[in-house]
PyMOL commands that place a pseudoatom at each C-alpha (Angstrom):
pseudoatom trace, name=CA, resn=UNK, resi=1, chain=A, elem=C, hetatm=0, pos=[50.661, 96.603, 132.705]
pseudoatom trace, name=CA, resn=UNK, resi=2, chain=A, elem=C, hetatm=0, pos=[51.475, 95.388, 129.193]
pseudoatom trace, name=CA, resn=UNK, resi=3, chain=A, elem=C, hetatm=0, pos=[52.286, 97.916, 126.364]
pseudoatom trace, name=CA, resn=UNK, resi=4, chain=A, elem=C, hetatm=0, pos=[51.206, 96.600, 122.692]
pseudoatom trace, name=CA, resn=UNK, resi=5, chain=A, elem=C, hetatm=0, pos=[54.542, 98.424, 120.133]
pseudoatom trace, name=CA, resn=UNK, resi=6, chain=A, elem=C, hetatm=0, pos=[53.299, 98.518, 116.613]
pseudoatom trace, name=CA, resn=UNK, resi=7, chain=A, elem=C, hetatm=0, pos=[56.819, 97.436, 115.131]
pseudoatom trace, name=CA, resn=UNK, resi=8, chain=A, elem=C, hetatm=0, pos=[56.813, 98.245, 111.459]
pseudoatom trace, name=CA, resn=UNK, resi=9, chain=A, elem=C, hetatm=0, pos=[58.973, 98.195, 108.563]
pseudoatom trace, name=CA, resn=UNK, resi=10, chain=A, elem=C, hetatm=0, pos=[57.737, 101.844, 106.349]
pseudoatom trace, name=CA, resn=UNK, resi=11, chain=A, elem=C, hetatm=0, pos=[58.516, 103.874, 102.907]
pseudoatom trace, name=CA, resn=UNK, resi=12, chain=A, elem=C, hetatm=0, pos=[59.417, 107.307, 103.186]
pseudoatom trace, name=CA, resn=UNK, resi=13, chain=A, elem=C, hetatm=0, pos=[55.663, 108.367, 102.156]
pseudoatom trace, name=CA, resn=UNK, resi=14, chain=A, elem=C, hetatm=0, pos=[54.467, 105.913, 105.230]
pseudoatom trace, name=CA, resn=UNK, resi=15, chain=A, elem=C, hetatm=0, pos=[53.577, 102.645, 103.043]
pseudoatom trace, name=CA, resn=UNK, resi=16, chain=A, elem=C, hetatm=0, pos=[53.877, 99.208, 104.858]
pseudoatom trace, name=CA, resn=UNK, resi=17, chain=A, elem=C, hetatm=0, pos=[52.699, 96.916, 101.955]
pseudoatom trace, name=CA, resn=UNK, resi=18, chain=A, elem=C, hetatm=0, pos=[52.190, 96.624, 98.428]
pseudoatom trace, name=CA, resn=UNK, resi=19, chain=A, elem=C, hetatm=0, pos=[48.794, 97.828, 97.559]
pseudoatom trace, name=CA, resn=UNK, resi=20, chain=A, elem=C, hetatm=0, pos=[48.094, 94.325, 95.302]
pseudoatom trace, name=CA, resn=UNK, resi=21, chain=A, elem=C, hetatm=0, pos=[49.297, 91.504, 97.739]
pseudoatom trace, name=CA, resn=UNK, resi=22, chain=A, elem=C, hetatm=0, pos=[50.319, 93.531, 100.619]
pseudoatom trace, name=CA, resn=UNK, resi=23, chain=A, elem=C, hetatm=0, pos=[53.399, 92.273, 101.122]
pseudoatom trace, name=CA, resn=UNK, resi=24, chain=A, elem=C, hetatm=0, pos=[56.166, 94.108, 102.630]
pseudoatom trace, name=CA, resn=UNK, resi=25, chain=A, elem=C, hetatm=0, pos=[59.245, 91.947, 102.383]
pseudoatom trace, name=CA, resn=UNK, resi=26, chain=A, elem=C, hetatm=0, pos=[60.567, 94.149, 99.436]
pseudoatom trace, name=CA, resn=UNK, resi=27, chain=A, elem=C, hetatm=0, pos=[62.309, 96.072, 102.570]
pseudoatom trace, name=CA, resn=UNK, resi=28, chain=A, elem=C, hetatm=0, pos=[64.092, 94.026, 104.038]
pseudoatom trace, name=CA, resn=UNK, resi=29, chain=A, elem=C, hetatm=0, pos=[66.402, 93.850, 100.604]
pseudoatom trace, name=CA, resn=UNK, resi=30, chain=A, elem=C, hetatm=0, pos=[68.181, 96.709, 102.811]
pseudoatom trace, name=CA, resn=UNK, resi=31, chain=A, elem=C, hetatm=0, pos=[68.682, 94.653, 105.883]
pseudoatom trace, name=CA, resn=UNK, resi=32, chain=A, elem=C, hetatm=0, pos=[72.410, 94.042, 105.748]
pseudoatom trace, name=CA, resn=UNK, resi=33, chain=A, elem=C, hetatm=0, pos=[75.695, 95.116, 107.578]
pseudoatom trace, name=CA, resn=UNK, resi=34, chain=A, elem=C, hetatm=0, pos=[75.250, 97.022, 110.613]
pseudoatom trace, name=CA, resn=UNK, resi=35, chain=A, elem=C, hetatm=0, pos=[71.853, 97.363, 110.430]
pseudoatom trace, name=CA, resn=UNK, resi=36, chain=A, elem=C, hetatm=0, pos=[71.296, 93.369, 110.470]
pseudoatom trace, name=CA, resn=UNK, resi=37, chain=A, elem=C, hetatm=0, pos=[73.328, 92.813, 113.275]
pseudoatom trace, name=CA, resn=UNK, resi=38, chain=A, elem=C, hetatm=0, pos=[71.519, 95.973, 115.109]
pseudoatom trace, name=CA, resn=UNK, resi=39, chain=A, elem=C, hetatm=0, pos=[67.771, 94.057, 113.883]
pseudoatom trace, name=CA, resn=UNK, resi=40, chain=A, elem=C, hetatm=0, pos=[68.660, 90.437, 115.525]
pseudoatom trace, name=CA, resn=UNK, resi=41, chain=A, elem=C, hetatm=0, pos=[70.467, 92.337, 118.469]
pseudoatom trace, name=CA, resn=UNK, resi=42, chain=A, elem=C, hetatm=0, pos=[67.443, 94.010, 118.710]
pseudoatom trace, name=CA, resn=UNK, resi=43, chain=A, elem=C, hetatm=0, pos=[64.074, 92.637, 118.211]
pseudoatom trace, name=CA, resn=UNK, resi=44, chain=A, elem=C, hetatm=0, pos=[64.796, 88.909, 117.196]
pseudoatom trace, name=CA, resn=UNK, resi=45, chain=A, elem=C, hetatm=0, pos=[61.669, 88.270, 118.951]
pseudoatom trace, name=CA, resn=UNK, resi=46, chain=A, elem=C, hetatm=0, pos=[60.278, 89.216, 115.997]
pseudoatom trace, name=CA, resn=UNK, resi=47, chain=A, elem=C, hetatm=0, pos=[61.909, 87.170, 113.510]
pseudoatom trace, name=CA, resn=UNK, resi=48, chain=A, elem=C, hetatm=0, pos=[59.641, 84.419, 112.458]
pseudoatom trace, name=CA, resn=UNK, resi=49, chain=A, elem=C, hetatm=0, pos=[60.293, 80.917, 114.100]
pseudoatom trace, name=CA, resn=UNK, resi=50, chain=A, elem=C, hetatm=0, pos=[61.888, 79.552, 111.401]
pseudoatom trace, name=CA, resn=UNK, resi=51, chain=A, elem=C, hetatm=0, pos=[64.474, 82.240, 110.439]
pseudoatom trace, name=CA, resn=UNK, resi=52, chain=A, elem=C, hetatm=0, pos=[65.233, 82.395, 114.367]
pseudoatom trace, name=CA, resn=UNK, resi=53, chain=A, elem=C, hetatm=0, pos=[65.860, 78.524, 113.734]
pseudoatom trace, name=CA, resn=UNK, resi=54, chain=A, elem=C, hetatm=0, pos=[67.560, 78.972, 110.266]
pseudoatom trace, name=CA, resn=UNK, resi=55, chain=A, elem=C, hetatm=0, pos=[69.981, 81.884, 111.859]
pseudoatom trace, name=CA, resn=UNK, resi=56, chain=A, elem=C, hetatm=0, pos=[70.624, 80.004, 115.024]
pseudoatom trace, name=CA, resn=UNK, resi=57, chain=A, elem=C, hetatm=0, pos=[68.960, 81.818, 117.574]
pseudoatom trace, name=CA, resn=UNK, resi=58, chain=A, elem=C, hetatm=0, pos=[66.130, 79.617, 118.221]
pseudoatom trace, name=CA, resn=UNK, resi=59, chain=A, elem=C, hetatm=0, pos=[67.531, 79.185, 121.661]
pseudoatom trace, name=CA, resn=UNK, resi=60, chain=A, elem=C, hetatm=0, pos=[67.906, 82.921, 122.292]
pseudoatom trace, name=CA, resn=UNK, resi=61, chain=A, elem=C, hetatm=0, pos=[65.797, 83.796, 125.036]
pseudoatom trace, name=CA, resn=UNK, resi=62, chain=A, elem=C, hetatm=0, pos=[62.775, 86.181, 124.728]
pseudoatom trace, name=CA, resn=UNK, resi=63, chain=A, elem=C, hetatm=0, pos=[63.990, 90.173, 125.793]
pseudoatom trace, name=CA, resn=UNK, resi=64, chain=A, elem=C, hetatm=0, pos=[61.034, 92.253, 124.382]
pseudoatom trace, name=CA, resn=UNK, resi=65, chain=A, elem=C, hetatm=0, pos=[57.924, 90.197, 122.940]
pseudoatom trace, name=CA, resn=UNK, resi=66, chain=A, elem=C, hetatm=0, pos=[56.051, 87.244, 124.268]
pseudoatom trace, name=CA, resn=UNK, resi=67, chain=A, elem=C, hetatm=0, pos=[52.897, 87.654, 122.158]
pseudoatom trace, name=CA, resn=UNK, resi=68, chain=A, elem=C, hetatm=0, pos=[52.228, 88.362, 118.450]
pseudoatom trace, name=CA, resn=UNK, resi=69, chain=A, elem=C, hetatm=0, pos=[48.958, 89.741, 117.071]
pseudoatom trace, name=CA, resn=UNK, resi=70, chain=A, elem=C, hetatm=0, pos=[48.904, 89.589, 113.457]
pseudoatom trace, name=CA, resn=UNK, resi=71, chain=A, elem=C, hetatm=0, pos=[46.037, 90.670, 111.084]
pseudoatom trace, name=CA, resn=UNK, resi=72, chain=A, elem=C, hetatm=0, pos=[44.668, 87.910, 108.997]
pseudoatom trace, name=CA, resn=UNK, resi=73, chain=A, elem=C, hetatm=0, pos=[46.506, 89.057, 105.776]
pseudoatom trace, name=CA, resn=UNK, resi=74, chain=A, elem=C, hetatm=0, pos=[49.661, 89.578, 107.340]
pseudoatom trace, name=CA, resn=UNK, resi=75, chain=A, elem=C, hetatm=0, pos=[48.970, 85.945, 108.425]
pseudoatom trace, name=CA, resn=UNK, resi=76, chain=A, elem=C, hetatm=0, pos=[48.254, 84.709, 105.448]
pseudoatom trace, name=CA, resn=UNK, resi=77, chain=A, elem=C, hetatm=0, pos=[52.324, 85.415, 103.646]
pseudoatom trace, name=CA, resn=UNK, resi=78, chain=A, elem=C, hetatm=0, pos=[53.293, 82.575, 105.891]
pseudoatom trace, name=CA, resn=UNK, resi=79, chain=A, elem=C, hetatm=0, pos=[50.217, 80.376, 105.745]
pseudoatom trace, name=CA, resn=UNK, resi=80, chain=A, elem=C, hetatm=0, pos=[49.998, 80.788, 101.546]
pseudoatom trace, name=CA, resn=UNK, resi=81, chain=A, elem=C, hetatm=0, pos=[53.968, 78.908, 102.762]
pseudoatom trace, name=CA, resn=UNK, resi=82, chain=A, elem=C, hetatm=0, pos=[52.395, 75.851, 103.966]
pseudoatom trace, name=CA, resn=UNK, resi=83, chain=A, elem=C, hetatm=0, pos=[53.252, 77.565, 107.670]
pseudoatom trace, name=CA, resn=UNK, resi=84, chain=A, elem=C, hetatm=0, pos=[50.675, 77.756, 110.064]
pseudoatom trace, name=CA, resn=UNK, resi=85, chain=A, elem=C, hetatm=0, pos=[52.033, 78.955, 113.266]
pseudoatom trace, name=CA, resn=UNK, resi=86, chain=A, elem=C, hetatm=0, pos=[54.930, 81.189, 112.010]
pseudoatom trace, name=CA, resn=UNK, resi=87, chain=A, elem=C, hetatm=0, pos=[55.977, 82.476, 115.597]
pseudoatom trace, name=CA, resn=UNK, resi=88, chain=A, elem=C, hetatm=0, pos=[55.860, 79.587, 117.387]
pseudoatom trace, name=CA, resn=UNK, resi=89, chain=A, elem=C, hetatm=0, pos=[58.233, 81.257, 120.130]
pseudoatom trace, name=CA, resn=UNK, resi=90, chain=A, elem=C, hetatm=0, pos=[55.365, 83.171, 121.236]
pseudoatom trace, name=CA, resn=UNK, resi=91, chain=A, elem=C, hetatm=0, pos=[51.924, 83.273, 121.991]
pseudoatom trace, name=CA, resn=UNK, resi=92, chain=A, elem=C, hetatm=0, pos=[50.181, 83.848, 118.928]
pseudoatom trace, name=CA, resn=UNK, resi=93, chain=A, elem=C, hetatm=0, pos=[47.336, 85.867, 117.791]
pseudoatom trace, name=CA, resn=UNK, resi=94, chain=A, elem=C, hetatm=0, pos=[45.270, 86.235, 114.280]
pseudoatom trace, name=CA, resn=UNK, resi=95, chain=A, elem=C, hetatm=0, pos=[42.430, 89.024, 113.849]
pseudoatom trace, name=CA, resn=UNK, resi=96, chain=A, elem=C, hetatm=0, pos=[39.830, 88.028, 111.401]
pseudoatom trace, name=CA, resn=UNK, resi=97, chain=A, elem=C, hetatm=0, pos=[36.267, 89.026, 110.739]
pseudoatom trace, name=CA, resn=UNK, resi=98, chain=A, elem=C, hetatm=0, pos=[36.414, 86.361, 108.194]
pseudoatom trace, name=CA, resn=UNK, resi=99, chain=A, elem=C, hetatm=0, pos=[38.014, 83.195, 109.268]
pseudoatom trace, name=CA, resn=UNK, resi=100, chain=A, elem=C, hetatm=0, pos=[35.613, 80.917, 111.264]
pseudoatom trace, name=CA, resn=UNK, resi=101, chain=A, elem=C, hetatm=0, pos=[38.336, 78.834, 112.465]
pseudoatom trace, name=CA, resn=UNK, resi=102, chain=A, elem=C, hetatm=0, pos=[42.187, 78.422, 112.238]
pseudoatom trace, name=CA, resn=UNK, resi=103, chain=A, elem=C, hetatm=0, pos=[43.797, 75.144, 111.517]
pseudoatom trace, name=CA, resn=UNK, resi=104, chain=A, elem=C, hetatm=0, pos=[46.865, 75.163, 113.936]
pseudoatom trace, name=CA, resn=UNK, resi=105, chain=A, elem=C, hetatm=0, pos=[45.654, 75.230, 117.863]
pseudoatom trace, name=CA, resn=UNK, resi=106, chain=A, elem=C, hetatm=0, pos=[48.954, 77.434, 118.893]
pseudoatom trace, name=CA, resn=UNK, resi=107, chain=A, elem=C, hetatm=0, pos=[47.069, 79.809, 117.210]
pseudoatom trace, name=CA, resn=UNK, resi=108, chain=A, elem=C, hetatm=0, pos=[44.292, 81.655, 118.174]
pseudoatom trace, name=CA, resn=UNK, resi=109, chain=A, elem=C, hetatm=0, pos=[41.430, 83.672, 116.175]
pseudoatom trace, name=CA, resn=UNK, resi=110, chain=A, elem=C, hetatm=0, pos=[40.059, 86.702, 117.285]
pseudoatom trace, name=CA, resn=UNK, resi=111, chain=A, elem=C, hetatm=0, pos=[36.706, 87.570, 115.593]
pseudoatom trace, name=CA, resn=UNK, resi=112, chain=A, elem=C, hetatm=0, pos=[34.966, 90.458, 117.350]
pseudoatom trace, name=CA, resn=UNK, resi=113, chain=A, elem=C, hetatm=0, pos=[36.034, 93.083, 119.833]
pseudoatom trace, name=CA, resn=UNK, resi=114, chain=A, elem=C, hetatm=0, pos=[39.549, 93.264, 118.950]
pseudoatom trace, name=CA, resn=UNK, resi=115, chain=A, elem=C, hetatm=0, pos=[40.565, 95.818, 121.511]
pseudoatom trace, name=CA, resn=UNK, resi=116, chain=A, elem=C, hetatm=0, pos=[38.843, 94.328, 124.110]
pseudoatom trace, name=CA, resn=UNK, resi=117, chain=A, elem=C, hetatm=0, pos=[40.971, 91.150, 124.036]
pseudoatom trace, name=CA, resn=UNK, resi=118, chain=A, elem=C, hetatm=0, pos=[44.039, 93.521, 123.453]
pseudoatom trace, name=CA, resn=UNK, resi=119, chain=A, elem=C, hetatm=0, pos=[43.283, 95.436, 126.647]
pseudoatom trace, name=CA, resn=UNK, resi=120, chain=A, elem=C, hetatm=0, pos=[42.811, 92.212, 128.381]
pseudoatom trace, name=CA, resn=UNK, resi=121, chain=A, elem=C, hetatm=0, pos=[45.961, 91.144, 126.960]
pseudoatom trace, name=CA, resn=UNK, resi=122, chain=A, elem=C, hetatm=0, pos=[47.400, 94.683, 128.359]
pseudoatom trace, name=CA, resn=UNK, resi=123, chain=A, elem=C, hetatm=0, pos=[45.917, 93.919, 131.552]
pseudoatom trace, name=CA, resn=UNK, resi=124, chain=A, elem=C, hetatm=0, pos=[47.770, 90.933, 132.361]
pseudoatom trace, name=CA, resn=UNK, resi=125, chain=A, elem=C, hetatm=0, pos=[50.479, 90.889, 135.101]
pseudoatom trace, name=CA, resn=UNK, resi=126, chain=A, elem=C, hetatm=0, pos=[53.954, 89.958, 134.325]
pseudoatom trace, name=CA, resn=UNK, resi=127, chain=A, elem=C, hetatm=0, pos=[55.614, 89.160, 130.642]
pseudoatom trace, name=CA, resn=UNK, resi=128, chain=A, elem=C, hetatm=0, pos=[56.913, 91.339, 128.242]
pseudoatom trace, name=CA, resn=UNK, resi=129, chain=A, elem=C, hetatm=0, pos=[55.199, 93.031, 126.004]
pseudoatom trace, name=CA, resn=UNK, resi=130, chain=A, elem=C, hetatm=0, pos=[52.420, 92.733, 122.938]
pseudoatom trace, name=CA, resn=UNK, resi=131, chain=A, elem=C, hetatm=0, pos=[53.872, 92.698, 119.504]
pseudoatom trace, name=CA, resn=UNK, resi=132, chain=A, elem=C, hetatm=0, pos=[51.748, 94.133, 116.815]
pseudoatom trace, name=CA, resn=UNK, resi=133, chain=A, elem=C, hetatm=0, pos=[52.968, 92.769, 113.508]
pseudoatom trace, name=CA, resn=UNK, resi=134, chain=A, elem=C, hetatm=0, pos=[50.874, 94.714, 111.218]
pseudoatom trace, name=CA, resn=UNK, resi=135, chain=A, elem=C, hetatm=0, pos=[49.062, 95.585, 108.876]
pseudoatom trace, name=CA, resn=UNK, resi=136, chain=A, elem=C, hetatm=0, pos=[47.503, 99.248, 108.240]
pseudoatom trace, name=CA, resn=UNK, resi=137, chain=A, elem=C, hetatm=0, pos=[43.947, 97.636, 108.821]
pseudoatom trace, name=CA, resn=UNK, resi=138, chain=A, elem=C, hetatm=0, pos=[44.212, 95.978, 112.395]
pseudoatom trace, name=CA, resn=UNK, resi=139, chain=A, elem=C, hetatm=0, pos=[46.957, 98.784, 113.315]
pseudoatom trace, name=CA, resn=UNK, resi=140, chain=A, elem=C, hetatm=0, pos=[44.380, 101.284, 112.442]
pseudoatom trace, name=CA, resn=UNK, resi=141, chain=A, elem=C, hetatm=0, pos=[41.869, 99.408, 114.542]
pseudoatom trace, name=CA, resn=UNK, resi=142, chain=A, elem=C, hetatm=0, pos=[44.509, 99.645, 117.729]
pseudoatom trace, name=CA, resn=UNK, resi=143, chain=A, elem=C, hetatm=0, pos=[45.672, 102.785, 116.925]
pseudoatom trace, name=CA, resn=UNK, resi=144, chain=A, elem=C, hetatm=0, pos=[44.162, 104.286, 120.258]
pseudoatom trace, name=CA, resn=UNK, resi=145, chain=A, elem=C, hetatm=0, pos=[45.827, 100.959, 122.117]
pseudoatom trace, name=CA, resn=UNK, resi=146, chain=A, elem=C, hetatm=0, pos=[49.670, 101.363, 120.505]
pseudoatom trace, name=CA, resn=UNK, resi=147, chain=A, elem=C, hetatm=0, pos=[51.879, 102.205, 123.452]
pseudoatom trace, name=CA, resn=UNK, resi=148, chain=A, elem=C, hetatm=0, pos=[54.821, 102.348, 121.077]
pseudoatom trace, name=CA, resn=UNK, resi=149, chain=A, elem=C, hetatm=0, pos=[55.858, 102.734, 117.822]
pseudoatom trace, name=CA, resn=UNK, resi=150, chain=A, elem=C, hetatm=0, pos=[59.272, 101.356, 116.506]
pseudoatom trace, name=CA, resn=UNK, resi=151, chain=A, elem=C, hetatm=0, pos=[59.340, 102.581, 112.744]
pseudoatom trace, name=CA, resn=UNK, resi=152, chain=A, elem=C, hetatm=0, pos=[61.696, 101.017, 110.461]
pseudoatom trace, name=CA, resn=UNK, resi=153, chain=A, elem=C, hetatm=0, pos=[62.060, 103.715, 107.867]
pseudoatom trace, name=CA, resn=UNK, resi=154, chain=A, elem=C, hetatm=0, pos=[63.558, 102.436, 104.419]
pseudoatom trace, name=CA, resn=UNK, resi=155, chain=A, elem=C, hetatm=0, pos=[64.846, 105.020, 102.135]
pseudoatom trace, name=CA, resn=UNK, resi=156, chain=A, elem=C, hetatm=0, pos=[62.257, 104.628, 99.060]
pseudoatom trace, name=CA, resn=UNK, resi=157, chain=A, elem=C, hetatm=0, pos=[59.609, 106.087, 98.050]
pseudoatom trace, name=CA, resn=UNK, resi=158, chain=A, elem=C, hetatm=0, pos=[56.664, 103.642, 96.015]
pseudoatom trace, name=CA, resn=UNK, resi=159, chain=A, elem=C, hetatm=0, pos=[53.414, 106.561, 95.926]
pseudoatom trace, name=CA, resn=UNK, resi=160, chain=A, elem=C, hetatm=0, pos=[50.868, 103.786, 97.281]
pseudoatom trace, name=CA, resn=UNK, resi=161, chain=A, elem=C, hetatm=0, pos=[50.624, 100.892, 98.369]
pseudoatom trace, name=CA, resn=UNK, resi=162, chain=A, elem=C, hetatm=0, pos=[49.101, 100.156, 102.362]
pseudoatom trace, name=CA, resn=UNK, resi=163, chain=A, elem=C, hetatm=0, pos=[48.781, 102.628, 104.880]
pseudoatom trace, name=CA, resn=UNK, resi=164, chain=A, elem=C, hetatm=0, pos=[50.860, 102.472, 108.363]
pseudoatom trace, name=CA, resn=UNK, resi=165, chain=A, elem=C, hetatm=0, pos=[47.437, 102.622, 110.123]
pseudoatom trace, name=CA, resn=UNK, resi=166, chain=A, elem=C, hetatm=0, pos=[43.964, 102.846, 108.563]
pseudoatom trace, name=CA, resn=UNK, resi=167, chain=A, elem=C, hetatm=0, pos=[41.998, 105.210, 111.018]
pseudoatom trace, name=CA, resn=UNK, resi=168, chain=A, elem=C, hetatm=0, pos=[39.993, 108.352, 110.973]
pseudoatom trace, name=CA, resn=UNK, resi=169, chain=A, elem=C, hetatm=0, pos=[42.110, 111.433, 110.924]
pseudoatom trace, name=CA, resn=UNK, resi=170, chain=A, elem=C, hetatm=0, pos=[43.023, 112.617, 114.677]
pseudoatom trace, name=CA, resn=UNK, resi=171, chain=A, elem=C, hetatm=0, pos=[45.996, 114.040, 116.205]
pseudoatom trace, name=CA, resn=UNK, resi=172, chain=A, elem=C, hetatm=0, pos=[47.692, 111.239, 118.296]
pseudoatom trace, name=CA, resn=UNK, resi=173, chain=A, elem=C, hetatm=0, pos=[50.389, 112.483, 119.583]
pseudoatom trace, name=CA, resn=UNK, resi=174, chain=A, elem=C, hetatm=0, pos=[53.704, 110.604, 120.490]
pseudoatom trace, name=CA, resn=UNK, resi=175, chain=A, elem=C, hetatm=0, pos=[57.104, 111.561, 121.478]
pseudoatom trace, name=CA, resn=UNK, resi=176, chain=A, elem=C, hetatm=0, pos=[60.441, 110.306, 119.949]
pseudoatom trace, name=CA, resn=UNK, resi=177, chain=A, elem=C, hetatm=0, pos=[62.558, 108.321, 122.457]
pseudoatom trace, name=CA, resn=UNK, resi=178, chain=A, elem=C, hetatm=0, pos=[64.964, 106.573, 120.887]
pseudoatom trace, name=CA, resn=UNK, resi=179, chain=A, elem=C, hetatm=0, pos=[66.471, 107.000, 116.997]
pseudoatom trace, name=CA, resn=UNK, resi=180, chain=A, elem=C, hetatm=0, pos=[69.467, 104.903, 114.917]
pseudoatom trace, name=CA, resn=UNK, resi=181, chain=A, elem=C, hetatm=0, pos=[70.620, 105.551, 111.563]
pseudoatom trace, name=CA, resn=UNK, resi=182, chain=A, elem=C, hetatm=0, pos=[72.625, 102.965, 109.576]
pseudoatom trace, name=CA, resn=UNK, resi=183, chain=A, elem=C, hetatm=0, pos=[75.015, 103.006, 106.504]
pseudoatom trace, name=CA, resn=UNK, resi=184, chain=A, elem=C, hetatm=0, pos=[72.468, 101.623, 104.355]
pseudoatom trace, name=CA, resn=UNK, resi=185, chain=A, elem=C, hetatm=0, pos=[69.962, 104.666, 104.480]
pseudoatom trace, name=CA, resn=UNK, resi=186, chain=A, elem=C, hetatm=0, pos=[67.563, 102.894, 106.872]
pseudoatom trace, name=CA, resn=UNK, resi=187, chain=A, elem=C, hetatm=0, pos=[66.100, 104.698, 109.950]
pseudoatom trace, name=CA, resn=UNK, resi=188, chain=A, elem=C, hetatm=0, pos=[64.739, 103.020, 113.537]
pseudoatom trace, name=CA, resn=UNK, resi=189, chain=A, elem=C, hetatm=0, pos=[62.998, 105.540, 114.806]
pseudoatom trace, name=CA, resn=UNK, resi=190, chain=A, elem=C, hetatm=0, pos=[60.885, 104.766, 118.799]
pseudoatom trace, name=CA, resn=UNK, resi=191, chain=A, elem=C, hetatm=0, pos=[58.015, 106.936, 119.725]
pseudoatom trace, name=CA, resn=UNK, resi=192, chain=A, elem=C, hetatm=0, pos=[56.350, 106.514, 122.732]
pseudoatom trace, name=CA, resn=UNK, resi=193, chain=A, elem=C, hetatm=0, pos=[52.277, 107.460, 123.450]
pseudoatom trace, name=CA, resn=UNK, resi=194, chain=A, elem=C, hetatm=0, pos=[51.769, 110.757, 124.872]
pseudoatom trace, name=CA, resn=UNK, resi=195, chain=A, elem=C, hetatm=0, pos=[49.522, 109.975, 127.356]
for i in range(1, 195): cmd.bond("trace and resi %d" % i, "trace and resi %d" % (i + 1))
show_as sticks, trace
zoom trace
């Protein structure tokens, strides 16, 4: 079985996102030095297509991720870019109760039942796994479907902005399994689902 990881980048007070436009790239002005070289070690799967192209690992093979779900905001940084199927190395996902269609056929929409196409996605045999690329809203809507949790933890503090998950208060308890400091302050912490 398939495990969906919710891989996030997170203040200190557990924002993803800035409360206007949502974006979360203001982060990654840490991402340098060990810590870089620890991130595309890591989880290049992750990286968009083009900055895998851009840094030379396009032809780096897959060791974590195969598919991408992405909420339709979290989409729409890369699309508002003229770029339509950002993570073109894997299969590619969009949640949206508001699109009708997407223009790029690599891509596909899901409308209703969210978790029911993630558990069939869970379901499958073989492949790696599922990667959740935010934000708070869809991760919310998953919450009770995250496997894992890999937690980039910057060292700031911004008092709002978007939630890590947006879900009813209940205990969901996970376990830490793996954590990594770096010079620059940062934290990648992994919990796994206490089952």
């Amino acid at each position: 079985m398939r495990e969906l990881t919710y891989y996030i980048a997170s203040s200190l007070d557990g924002f993803i996102g800035d409360p206007h436009t949502g974006d979360g790239a203001f982060f990654e002005q840490l991402a340098s030095g060990e810590y870089h070289r620890f991130m595309f070690d890591e989880f290049s799967d992750t990286l968009p297509t083009f900055a895998r192209e851009h840094l030379g690992l396009e032809g780096k093979p897959l060791t974590r991720f195969d598919t991408v779900i992405q909420g339709r905001r979290s989409n729409q940084v890369a699309y508002d870019q003229g770029v339509t199927s950002p993570y073109a190395h894997l299969r590619q996902y969009v949640a949206s109760r508001t699109l009708t269609e997407y223009p790029d056929p690599a891509v596909e929409l899901i409308r209703d039942d969210l978790v029911g196409k993630v558990r069939e996605l869970k379901a499958e045999e073989g492949g790696l796994g599922i990667y959740l690329c935010g934000g708070g809203d869809i991760a919310g809507q998953l919450i009770d479907e995250i496997d894992e949790l890999i937690i980039k933890t910057y060292p700031f503090l911004v008092g709002s902005g978007i939630p890590m998950a947006s879900a009813g208060f209940a205990l969901r308890q996970y376990e830490l399994s793996d954590c990594r400091t770096f010079d620059n302050g940062a934290i990648v912490a992994t919990y796994r689902k206490i089952r």
